[in-house]
N, C-alpha and C positions, 0 to 999 in steps of 0.2 A: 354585724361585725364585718369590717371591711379588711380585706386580705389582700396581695399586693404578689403577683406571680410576673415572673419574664420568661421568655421563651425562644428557643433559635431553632434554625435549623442550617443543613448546610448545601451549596448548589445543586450536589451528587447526592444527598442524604435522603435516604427513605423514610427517616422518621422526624418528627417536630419534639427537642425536648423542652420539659419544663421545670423552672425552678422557683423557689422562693431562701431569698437570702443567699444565692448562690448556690445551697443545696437541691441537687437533682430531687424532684420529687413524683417524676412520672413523663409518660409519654403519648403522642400519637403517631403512629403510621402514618404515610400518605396513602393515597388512594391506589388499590389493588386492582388487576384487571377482574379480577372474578366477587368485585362486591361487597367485598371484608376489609375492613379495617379494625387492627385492634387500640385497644385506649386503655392505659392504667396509670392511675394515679395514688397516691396512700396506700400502694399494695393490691387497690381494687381493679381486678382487669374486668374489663367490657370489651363487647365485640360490635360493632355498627355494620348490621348484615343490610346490603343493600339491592332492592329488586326493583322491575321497572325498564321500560325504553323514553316513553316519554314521558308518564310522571311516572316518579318515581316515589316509593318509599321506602322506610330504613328500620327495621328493628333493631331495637338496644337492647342485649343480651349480657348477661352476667356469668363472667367465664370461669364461676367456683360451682355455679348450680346449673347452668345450662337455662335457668330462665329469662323470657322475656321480660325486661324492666320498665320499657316503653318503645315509644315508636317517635321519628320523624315523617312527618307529610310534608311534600313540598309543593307548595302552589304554583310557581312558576321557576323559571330554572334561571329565572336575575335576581328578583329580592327574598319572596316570602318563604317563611318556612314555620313550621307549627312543629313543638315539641308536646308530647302526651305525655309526663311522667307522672308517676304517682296520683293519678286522677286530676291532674292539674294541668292547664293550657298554658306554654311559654312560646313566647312568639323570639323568632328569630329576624333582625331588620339589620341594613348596611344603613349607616348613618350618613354616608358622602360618597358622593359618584365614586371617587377613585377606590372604594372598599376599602377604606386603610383602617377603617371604625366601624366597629357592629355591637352591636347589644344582643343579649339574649333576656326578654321582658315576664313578665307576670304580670298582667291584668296594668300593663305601659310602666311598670315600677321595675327599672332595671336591675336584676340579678346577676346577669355577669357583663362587662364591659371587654372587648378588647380593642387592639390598637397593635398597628402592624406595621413595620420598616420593610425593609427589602428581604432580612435574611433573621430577623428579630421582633418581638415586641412585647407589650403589657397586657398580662391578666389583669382586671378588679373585680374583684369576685367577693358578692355580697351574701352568698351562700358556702354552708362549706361544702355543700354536697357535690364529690366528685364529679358524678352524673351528667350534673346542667352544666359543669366547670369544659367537660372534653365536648359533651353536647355542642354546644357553640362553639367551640373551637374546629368541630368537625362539618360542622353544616359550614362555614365557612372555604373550609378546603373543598370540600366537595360541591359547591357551586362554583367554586374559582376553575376549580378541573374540569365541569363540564363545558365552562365556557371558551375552557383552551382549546377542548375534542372539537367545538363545535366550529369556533373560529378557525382551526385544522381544516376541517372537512370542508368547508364552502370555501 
């Protein structure tokens, strides 16, 4: 089932919302100095705790029970990144230098697609599951940030 989300955010805005059909249906933070971003979607809040200097990774926690739901690894802090959910490996990949396209994959069978303008753009999302939907949409932001710290400091 192929599902069909858009998403904005604003210059000053700390958070990314999302919609389908116009209707709000959730959100993401950006990225926090202390590690935490939260993520809710259909009601479901997550938390994406993040630890690490130079690699980093990121537990995904479930903000009704306090459980860990899964985890991000990230291999390098340009492309790769590995999601662990539900005993399942999804890869997270940018499709074009300029990052404007990324996938979030299953064994290369893309599960969620998105697609980025400057201050907007498209969810397809082949899952319903909220989870892998904020998943990639967060490892994204959170590669785009480190790149900015990074390009900052040198």
């Amino acid at each position: 089932m192929e599902t069909q989300y858009t998403w904005k955010t604003g210059l000053f805005s700390n958070r990314f919302e999302i919609f389908n059909q116009d209707f709000s249906v959730g959100e993401l933070q950006k990225a926090s100095i202390y590690g935490k971003v939260r993520g809710e979607m259909f009601g479901h809040c997550i938390m994406f705790r993040s630890r690490g200097i130079f690699r980093f990774n990121t537990s995904i926690i479930d903000l009704h029970n306090e459980q860990e739901l899964g985890t991000i690894h990230f291999r390098s802090l340009r492309v790769k990144s590995i999601v662990l959910f539900r005993n399942r490996e999804y890869h997270f990949r940018f499709e074009n230098l300029l990052r404007t396209r990324w996938t979030l994959s299953d064994e290369n069978v893309p599960v969620v697609r998105y697609y980025s303008q400057a201050f907007n753009g498209i969810i397809t999302s082949y899952t319903s599951d909220e989870v892998l939907i904020l998943a990639g949409f967060f490892i994204r932001n959170f590669l785009k940030q480190r790149s900015a710290s990074i390009a900052a400091a040198g």
